[in-house]
C-alpha positions in Angstrom: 121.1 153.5 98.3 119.2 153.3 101.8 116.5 150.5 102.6 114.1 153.2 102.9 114.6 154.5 99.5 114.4 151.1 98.2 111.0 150.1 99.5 109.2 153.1 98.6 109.8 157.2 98.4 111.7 158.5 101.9 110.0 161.7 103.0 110.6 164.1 105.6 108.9 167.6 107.2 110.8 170.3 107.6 109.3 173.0 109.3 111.7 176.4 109.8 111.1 179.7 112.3 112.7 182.4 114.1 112.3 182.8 117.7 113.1 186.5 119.4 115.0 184.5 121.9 118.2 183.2 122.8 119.4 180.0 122.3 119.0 179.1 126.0 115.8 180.0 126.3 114.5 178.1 123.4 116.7 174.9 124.6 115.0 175.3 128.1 111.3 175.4 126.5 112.4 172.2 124.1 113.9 169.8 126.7 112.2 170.9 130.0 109.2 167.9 130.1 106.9 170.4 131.9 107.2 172.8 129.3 107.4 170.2 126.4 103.9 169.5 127.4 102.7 172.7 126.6 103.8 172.7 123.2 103.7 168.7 121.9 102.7 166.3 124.4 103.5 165.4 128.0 106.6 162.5 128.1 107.1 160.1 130.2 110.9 160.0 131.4 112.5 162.8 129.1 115.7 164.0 130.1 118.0 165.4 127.2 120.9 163.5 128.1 122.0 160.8 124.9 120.7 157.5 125.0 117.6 158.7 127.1 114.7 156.6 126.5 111.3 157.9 127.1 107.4 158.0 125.5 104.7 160.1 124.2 100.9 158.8 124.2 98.6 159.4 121.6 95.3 158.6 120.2 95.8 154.8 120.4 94.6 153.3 116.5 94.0 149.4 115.5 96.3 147.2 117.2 98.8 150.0 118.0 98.8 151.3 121.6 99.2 154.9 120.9 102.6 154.9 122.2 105.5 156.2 120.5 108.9 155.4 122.0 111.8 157.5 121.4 115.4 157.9 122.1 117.8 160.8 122.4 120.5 160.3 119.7 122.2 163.4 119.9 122.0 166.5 122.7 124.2 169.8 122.3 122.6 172.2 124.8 121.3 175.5 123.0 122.3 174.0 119.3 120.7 170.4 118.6 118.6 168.1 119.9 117.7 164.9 117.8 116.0 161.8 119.2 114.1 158.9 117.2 110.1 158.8 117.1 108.9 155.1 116.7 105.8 153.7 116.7 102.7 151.7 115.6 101.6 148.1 114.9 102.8 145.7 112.1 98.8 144.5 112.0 97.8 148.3 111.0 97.6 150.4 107.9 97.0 153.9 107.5 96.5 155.5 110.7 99.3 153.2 113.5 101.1 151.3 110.8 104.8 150.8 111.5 106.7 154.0 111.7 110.9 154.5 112.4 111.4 158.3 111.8 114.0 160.7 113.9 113.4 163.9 114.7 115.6 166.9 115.1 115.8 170.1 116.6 118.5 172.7 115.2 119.2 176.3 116.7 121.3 178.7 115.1 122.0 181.9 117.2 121.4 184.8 115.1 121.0 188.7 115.8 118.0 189.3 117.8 117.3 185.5 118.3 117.6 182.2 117.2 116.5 180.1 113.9 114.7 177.0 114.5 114.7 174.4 112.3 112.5 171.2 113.1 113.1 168.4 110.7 111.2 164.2 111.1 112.7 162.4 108.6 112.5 158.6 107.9 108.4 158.4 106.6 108.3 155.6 104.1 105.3 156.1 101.5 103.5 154.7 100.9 103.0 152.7 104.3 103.7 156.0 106.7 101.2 158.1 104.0 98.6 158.9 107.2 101.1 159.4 109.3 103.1 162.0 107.1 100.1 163.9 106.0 98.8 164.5 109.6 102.1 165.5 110.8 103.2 167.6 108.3 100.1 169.9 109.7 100.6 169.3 113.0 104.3 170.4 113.4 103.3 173.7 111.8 101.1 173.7 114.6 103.5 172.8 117.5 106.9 175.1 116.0 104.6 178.1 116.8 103.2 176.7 120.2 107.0 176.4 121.2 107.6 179.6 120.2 104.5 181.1 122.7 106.1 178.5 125.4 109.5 180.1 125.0 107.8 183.9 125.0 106.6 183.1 128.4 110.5 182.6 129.7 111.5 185.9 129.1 
């Protein structure tokens, strides 16, 4: 059994869609920082090349900066993408607390486009209970403002 499952319930968002695109396309809208800004938030030294480290800000909250720092773990042009998603302050509950999650990206080509599959895993309730609840929403915000980013590339 993990540590995560130990200390409390291990959640994760899953958020699935199909694009009318290629693979490509949709790979170029999810690692190109210009376009990534469109659809999630501006970084700040993303390149989709493994062991890339780079930042999002956000709303900062309590003692936690707003930054979250990430890393790409993984990167299989036009099939996966999966980097970790870390933030917030040990001093903070709620909104900011402490939160080590991993996000993925998965595309399957299929007839007439591609199948996306987003997936954040790693939440640990209750501490990351804010942060799962907002998030949950917002990526079934951002999978379809991808989606318009990646119509415009056609």
């Amino acid at each position: 059994m993990n540590d995560a499952v130990i200390a409390g319930l291990a959640r994760e968002i899953v958020v699935a869609d199909f694009f009318p695109h290629a693979p490509e396309t949709v790979w170029k809208a999810l690692t190109n920082g210009a376009l990534m800004s469109r659809w999630l938030m501006e970084p700040a030294g993303f390149e989709p090349v493994v062991g890339n480290r780079f930042t999002f800000q956000t709303t900062p909250g309590g003692k936690w900066d707003g930054t979250i720092h990430c890393k790409v773990l993984e990167a299989i042009p036009s099939r996966r993408l999966v980097y970790s998603w870390k933030g917030g302050h040990a001093d903070n509950s709620g909104y900011g607390s402490p939160l080590d999650t991993v996000v993925t990206w998965d595309l399957v080509a299929s007839e007439g486009g591609t199948h996306v599959t987003l997936t954040h895993a790693g939440f640990e309730l209750p501490r990351n209970e804010s942060a799962f609840r907002t998030m949950s929403g917002g990526w079934k915000t951002v999978v379809p403002r991808l989606r318009k980013t990646a119509d415009g590339l056609d």
